[in-house]
C-alpha positions in Angstrom: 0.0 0.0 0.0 0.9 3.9 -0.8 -0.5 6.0 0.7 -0.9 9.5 -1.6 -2.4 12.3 1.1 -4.8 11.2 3.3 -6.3 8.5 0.4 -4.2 5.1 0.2 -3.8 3.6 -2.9 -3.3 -0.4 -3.6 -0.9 -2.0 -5.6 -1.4 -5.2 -6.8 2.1 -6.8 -7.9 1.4 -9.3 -11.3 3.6 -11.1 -13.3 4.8 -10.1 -16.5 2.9 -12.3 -19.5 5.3 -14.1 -21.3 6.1 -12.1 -24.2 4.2 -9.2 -23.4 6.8 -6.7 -22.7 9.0 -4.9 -25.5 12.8 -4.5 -25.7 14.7 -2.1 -27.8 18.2 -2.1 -28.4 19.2 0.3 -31.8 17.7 3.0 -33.2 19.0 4.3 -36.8 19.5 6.5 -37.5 20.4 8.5 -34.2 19.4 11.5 -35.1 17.9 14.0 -37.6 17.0 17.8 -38.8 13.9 19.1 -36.9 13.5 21.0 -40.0 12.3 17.7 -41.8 10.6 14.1 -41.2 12.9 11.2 -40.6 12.1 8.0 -40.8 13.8 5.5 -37.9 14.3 1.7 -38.0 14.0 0.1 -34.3 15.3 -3.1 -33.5 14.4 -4.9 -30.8 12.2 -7.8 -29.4 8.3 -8.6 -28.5 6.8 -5.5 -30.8 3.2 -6.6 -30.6 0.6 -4.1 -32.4 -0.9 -1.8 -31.4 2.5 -0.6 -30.6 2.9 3.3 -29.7 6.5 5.0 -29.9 7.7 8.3 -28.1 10.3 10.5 -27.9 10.6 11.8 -24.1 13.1 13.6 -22.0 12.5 13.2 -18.6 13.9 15.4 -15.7 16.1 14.3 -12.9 14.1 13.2 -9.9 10.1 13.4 -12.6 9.1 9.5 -14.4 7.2 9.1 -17.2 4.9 10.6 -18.4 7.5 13.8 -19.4 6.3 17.0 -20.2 8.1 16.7 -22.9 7.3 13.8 -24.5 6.4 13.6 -28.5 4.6 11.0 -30.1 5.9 9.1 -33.1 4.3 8.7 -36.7 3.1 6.2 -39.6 4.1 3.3 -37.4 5.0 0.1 -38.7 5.6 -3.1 -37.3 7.5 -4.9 -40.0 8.3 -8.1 -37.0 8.5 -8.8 -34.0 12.2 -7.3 -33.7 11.9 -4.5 -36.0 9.7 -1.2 -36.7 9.6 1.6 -38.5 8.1 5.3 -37.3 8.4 9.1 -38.4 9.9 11.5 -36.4 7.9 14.8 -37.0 9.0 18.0 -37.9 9.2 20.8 -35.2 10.8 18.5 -32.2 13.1 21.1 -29.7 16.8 20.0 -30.3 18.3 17.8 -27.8 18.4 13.8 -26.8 15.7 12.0 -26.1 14.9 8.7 -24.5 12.8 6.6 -27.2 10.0 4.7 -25.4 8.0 1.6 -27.2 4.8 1.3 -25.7 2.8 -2.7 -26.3 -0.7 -3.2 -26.0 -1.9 -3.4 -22.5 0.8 -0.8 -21.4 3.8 -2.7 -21.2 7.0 -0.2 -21.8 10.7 -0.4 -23.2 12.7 2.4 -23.2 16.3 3.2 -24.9 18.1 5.8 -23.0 20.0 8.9 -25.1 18.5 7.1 -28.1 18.0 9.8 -30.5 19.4 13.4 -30.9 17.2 16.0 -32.7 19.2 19.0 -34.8 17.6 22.1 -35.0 20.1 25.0 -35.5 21.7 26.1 -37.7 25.3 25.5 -39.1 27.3 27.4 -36.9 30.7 28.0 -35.4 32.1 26.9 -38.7 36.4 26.4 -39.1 38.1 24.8 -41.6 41.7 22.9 -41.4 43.6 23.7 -43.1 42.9 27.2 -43.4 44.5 27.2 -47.1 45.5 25.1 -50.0 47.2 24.3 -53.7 44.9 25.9 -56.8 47.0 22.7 -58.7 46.2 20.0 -56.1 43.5 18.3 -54.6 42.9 19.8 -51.2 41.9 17.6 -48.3 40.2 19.6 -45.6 37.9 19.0 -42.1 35.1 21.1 -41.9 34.7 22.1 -37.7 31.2 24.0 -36.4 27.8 22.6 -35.0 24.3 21.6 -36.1 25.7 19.5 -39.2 22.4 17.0 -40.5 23.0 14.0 -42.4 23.4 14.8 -46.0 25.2 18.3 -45.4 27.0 19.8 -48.2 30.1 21.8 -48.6 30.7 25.1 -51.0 33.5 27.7 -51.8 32.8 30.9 -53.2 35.3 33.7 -54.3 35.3 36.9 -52.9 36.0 38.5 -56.3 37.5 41.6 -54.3 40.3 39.4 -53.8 40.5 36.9 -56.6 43.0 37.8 -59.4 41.3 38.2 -62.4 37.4 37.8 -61.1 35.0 38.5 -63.0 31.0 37.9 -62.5 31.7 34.6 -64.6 33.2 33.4 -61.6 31.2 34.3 -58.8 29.6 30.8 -58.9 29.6 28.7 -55.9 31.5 25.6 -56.3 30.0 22.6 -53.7 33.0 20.5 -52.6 33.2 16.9 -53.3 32.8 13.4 -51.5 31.9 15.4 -48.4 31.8 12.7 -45.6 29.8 13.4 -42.7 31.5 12.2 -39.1 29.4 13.9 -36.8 27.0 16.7 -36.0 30.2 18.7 -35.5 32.9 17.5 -37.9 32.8 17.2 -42.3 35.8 15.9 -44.4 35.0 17.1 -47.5 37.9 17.6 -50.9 38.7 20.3 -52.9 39.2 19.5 -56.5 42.1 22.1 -58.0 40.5 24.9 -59.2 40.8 27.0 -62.3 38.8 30.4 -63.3 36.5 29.8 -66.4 37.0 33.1 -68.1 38.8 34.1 -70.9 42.2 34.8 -70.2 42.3 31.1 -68.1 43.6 33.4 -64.7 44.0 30.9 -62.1 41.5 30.9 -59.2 43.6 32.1 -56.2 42.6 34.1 -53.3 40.1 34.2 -50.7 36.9 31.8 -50.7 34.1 31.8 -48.4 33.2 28.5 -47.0 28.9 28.0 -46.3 27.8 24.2 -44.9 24.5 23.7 -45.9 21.7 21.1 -44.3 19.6 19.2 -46.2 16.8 21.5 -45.0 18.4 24.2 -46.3 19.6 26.0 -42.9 23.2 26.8 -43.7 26.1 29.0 -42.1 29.2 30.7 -43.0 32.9 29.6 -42.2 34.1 32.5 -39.6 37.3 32.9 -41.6 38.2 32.5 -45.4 39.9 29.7 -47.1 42.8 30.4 -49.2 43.6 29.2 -52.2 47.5 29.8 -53.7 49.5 29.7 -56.6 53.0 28.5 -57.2 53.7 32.8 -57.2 51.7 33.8 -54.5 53.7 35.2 -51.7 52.3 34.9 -48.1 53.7 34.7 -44.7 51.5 33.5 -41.7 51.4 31.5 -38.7 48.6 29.1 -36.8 47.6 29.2 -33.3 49.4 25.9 -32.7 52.3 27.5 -33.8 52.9 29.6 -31.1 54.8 27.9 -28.2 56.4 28.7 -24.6 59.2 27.1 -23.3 58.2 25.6 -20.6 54.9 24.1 -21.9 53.1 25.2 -19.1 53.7 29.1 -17.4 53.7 29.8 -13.9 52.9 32.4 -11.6 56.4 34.8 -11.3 58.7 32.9 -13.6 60.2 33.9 -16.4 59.3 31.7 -19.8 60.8 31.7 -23.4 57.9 32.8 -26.2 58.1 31.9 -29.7 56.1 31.0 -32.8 56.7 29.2 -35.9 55.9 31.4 -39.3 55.1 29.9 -42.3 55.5 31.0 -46.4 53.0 29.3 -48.8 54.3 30.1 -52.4 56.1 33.1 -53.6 60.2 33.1 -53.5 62.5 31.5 -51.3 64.3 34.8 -48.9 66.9 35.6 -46.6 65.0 38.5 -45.2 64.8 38.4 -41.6 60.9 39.4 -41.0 60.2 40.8 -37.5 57.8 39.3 -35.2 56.2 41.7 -32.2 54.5 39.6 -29.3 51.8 41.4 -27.0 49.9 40.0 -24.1 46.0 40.4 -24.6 45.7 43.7 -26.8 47.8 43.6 -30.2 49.2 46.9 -31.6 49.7 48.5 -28.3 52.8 49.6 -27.1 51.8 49.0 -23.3 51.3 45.5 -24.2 54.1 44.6 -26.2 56.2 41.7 -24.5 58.8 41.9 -26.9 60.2 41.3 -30.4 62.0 38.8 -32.7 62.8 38.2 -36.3 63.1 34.8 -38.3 64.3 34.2 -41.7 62.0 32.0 -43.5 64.1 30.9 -46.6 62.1 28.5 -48.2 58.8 28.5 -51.0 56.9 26.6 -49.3 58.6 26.9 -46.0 58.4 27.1 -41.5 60.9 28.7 -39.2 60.5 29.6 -35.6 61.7 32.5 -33.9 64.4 31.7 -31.7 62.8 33.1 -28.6 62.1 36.1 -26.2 61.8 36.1 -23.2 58.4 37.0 -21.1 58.2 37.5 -17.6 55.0 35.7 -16.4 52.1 37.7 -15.2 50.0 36.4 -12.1 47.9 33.4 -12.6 44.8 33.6 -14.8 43.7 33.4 -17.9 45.7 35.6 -21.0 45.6 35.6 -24.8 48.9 36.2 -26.2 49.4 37.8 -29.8 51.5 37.5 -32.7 51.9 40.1 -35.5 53.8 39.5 -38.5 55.8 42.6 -40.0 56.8 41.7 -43.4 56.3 45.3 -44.3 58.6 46.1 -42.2 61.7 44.0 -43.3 61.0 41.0 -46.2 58.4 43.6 -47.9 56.8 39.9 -49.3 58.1 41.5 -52.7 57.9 39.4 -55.6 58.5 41.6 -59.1 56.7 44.1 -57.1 54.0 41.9 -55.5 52.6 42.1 -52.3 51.8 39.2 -50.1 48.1 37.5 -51.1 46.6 39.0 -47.8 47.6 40.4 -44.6 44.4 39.0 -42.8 46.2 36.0 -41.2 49.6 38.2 -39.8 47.6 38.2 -36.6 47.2 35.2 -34.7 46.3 34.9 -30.9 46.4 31.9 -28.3 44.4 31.7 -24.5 47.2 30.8 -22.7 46.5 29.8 -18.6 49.1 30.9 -15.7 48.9 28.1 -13.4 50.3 29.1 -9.6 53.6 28.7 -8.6 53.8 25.1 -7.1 56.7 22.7 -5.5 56.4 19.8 -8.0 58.3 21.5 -10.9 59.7 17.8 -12.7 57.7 17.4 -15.6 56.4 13.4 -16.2 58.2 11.7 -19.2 56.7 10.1 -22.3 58.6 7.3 -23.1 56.7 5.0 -25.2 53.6 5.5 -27.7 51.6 3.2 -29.2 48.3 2.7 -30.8 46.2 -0.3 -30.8 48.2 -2.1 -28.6 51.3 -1.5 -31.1 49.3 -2.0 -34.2 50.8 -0.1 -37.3 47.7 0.0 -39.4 44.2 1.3 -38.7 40.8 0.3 -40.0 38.4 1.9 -37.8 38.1 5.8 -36.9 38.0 4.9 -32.7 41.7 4.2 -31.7 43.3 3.1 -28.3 46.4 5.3 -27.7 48.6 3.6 -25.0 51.0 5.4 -23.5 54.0 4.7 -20.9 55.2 7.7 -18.3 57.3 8.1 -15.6 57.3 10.8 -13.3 60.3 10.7 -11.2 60.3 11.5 -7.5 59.7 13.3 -5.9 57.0 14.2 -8.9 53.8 14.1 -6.7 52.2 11.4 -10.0 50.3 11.6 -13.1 46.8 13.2 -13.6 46.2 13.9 -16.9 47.5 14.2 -20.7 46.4 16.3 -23.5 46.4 15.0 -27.1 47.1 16.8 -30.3 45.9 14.8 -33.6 48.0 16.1 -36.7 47.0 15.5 -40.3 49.5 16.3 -43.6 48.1 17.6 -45.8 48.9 17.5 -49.7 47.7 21.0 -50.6 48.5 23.1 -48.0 52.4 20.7 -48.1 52.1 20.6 -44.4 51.2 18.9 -41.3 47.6 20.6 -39.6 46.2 20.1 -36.3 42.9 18.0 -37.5 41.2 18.4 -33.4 42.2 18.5 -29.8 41.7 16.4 -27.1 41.3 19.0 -24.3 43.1 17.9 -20.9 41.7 14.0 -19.9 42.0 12.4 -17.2 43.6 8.9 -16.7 40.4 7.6 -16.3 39.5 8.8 -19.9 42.3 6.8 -22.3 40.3 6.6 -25.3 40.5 9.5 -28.5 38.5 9.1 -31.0 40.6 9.6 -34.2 38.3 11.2 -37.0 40.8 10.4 -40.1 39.2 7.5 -42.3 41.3 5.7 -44.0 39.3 5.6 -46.5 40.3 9.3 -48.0 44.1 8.6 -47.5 46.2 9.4 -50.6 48.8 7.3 -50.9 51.0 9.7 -49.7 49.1 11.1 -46.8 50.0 10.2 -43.0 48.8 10.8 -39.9 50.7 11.1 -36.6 49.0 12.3 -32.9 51.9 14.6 -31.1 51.2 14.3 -27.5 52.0 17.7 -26.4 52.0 17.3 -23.0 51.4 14.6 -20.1 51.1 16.1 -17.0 51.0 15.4 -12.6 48.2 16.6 -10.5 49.0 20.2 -10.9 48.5 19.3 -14.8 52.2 20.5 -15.3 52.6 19.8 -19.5 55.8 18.9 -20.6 57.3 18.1 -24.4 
């Protein structure tokens, strides 16, 4: 007996009929655009008509029913392990629990079954940020809200293409666009040629738009570049920029530094000068200091060899890089300026960590994947790692995984995605490179920037 109030209520406990209650154990696909109907295949067991199907998410500490609870459509029951149901248009985005209802009430319910999409494209990056007009450019497509079926364009800014005209101003959409998630896209870019008169070849700036199948869409934050063998650029990533130690702390002094790049133009023995500030660029209050490097190769990197940077209290900074090649190199090429001065900027959120006693960074000494496996045929690898942290190190508490792609058209190797700081508990990365785009001359390789102890000290 309850009792609910004052009133009691009786329960009377029965068995379950054999066969009676439903079991679910897939649901596919896992999730859709709430901007259109999709059609679900359940699998399970004992699907007995008539058979009602729900989407619910239920509150911490509320049961079924759910507020929020949305009933399925055009059910059909094609055996007693499978069905089929439409998802209708209009659902809020978020999981949901997917509940199979038998005849007479008895329930089954799939927790986190299916995730409904409903905004827009958004956040959108691209990696690399440029690429080869003459070669086939591989690239990952970063952002939110991509449906199943999302597509992939490019078109030219004609301010900044040489040679556009309004014969060009078409959008191109990318091919054998591959769709990993709701947040990542591999897509290719076929080389790329003007179709005009004079044949001038397509490089410059492109804006990038991913586009759902219902037609929301968004726009890459930043432009993708596209250069010729002429093309004179010089510009940096956020990766690029590095301190020496790995980790800052609170009062010490650190050595800053950042690797520059050149994508085309003319091999030079210019030094260029680099300018470093911490949180505002351009302002002489901020400035930390100043370097030059010599970048002497088309296509080429060099790092700066260093400056020092006396450590500000602990918190939370973005450090900034400005590339001066107006000031020394002048990216001259018969005259030509570099292709665009957009990406001499780059900044980096950098954390000062306090000052603490345990300054003995742990040592990598062995990485493997797969158990020591040197092929891959699945996008989920095991990395397994052996450290040491010697005494009186106060132990290991977390590492931080880098995954690095080359790529063919930008003739480099690009952070692909970042692991963020895991815990020990959490050994598993989920490496998003299919084998199944890999040119023959295209690698991967996952730098592990940084293991650290219990104060998350990061270490090379």
């Amino acid at each position: 007996m309850i009792s609910v109030g004052i009133e009691p209520v009786y329960v009377e406990r029965r068995p379950i009929p054999a066969g009676a209650s439903p079991a679910v154990a897939t649901v596919n696909p896992p999730e859709g655009d709430n901007a259109l109907v999709t059609t679900i295949a359940i699998q399970g067991s004992n699907f007995q008509q008539p058979v009602s199907v729900r989407l619910e998410q239920v509150e911490e500490g509320f049961s079924y029913p759910s507020d929020k609870s949305y009933p399925l459509e055009n059910i059909v029951v094609d055996s007693a392990g499978t069905l089929q149901a439409d998802v209708p248009i209009g659902l809020p985005g978020g999981t949901y629990d997917l509940v199979v209802i038998n005849d007479g009430g008895w329930t089954a319910t799939l927790p986190q079954a299916y995730t409904v999409l409903s905004i827009d494209p958004d956040g959108i990056g691209i990696t690399p940020t440029h690429g080869r007009v003459d070669r086939v450019n591989r690239v990952t497509v970063s952002g939110d809200g991509f449906s199943d079926g999302a597509t992939v364009t490019l078109l030219p800014n004609d301010a900044t293409v040489a040679g556009a005209t309004a014969s060009i101003s078409r959008e191109t959409t990318l091919s054998n666009t591959v769709r990993i998630n709701s947040q990542l896209l591999r897509s290719i870019i076929e080389p790329l040629t003007l179709v005009q008169e004079n044949a001038v070849s397509a490089s410059g700036a492109y804006t990038l738009t991913v586009i759902n199948p219902s037609g929301s869409q968004g726009q890459a934050s930043i432009n993708y570049l596209v250069y010729n063998n002429t093309d004179n650029d010089l510009f940096a990533e956020r990766n690029g920029i590095w301190t020496d130690p790995a980790v800052v702390r609170d009062g010490s002094t650190a050595t800053l530094g950042v690797i520059v790049e050149r994508q085309g133009g003319q091999p030079s023995n210019d030094p260029v000068t680099v300018d470093f500030y911490l949180n505002e660029p351009d302002n002489p209050a901020t400035l930390i200091g100043s370097d030059s490097v010599v970048v002497d190769n088309a296509p080429g990197t060099a790092s700066t060899a260093g400056s020092d940077w006396l450590v500000p209290q602990s918190g939370t900074y973005d450090l900034f890089v400005v590339i001066r090649p107006e000031e020394s190199d002048q990216e001259s090429l018969n005259g030509r300026t570099e292709l665009t001065d957009a990406n001499n900027v780059i900044s980096r959120t950098i954390t000062v960590r306090p000052a603490v006693a345990d300054q003995m960074a742990p040592s990598i000494r062995q990485v493997t994947i797969n158990d020591g496996s040197t092929t891959v045929s699945s996008p989920d690898i095991s990395i397994n790692l052996k450290v040491t942290d010697t005494r009186p190190g106060t132990g290991l508490a977390s590492l931080f995984v880098v995954e690095y792609e080359y790529s063919e058209g930008a003739g480099q190797w690009v952070a692909i995605q970042q692991s963020g700081w895991l815990s020990l508990a959490d050994r598993t990365f989920a490496r998003i490179y299919r084998p199944a785009m890999a040119l023959a001359r295209t690698g991967w390789r996952s730098l592990y920037s940084g293991v650290g102890c219990r104060c998350r000290r990061q270490c090379l």
